[in-house]
N, C-alpha and C positions, 0 to 999 in steps of 0.2 A: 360822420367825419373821421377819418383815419387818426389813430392816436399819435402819430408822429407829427401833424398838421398841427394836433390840439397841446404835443409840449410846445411844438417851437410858439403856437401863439402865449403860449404860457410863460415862456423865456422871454418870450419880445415883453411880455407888458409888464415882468418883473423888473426888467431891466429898463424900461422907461420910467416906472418910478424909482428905482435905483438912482439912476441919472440923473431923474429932476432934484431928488434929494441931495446929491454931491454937488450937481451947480446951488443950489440953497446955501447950503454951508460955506460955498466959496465969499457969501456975500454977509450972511450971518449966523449967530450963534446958532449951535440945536436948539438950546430953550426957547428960541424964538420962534422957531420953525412949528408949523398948526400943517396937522395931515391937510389941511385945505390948501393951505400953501403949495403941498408935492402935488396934490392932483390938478391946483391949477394949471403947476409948471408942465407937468406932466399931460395935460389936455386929456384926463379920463376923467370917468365919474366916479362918485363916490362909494357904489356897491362893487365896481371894480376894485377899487382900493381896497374895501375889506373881504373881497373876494380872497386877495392875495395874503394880506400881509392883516395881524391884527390891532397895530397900533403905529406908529413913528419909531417906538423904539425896536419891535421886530423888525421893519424894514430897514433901519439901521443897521442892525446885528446881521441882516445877510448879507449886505453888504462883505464880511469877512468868511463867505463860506466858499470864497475864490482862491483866499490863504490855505484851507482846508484842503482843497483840492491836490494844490501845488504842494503843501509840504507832504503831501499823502504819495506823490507824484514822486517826488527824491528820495521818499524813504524805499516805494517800491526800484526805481535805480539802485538802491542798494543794496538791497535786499536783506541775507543775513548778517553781510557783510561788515567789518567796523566806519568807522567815516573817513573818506579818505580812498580807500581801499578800492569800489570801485564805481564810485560820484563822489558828489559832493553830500557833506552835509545835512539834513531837513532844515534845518533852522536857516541855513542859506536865502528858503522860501520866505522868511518872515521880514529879511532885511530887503527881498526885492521887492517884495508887496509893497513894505511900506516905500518903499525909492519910488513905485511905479506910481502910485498914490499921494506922493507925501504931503499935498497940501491937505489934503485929507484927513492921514493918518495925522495931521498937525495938528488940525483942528479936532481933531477926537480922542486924541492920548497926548495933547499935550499938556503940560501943570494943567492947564484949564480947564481941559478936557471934559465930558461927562463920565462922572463913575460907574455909568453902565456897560460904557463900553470897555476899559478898564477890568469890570470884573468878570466879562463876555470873555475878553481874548485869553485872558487867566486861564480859567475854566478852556476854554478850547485849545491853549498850548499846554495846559495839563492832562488833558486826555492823549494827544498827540506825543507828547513828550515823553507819557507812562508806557504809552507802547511800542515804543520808541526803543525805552532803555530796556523793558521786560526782553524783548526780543534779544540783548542781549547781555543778558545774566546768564550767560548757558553754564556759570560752571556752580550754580546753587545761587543759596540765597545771597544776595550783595552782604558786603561789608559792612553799609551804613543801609540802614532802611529804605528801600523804594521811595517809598512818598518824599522822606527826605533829599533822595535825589532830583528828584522831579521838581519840588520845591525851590531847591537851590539853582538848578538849572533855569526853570520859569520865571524867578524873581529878578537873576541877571541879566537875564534876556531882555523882559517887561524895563528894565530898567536904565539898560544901555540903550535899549530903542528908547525910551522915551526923551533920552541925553541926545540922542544924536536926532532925533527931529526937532529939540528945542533948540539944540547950537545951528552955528550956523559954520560948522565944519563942512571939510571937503571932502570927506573918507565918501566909499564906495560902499556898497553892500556887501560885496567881497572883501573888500578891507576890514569893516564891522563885524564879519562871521570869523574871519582869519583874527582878529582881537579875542573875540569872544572865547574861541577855542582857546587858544594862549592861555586865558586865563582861567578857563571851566575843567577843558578839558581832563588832563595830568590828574584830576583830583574823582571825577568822572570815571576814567575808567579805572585808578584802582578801586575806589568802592565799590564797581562792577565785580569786579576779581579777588575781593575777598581781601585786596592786600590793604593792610596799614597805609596811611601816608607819610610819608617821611618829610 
């Protein structure tokens, strides 16, 4: 069988338990949800399911490897470039995800949330976010430590999304990234630059 045949079958059936998984949630909690559950909803068997994925909580966590994609997607639009300059953003990607998602992302980062997923996206805007800024430190070592940029960066991030899919504001994704800078930014890239903050 040609390996092009055998990803798309591989995609299709990732994404039907994807799927079934996301209508699950619409109705109730993760903790409630039994892998028997998804492959009901999902109409495969059960060595299909661990063919893919190795428990509920993997098939969860791919779920966000769509985010991955997309902010990998704007960082290449920009390339060396700063933010602004010639796209948008990456972090842009994280407020559409969750827009495109949001009952979703509600049900999974909200107060409520499971802390798996929580220390999932962490971990994955921390990897994205370290190369993010490494790429540009061009003029030596930052002012304030890497990690601690990354840190400060991730934490507001993690934090203003989880405020704006708990309210029940009217902002935009583009309004939430244009906030976000305002207030990251300015502090961001002088540590980048070696300079003091004032």
């Amino acid at each position: 069988m040609p390996e092009a045949k055998v990803d798309r079958r591989v995609r299709r059936t990732r994404d039907l338990l994807s799927n079934a998984l996301i209508s699950l949630l619409h109705e109730q909690r993760y903790e409630r949800v039994t892998v028997q559950d998804v492959i009901d909803r999902a109409d495969v068997g059960r060595s299909t399911f661990y063919a893919h994925f190795h428990d509920k909580d993997d098939l969860l966590l791919s779920v966000f490897e769509g985010l991955r994609v997309e902010f990998e997607t704007y960082e290449r639009r920009l390339g060396g470039g700063d933010a602004g300059e010639k796209g948008p953003w990456p972090t842009l990607a994280v407020f559409e995800h969750a827009s495109r998602y949001r009952a979703l992302y509600k049900a999974l980062l909200g107060r409520r949330g499971p802390d798996v997923v929580k220390r999932h996206l962490h971990g994955l805007l921390t990897g994205l976010m370290r190369d993010h800024f490494r790429a540009r430190a061009r003029h030596g070592p930052p002012h304030v430590p890497l990690d601690v940029i990354v840190e400060l960066s991730v934490s507001s991030l993690l934090g203003l999304l989880i405020w704006w899919l708990d309210s029940d504001g009217t902002y935009t994704s583009e309004e939430m990234l244009e906030m976000y800078r305002r207030l990251t930014e300015p502090g961001i890239r002088a540590a980048l630059r070696r300079e003091p903050v004032t």
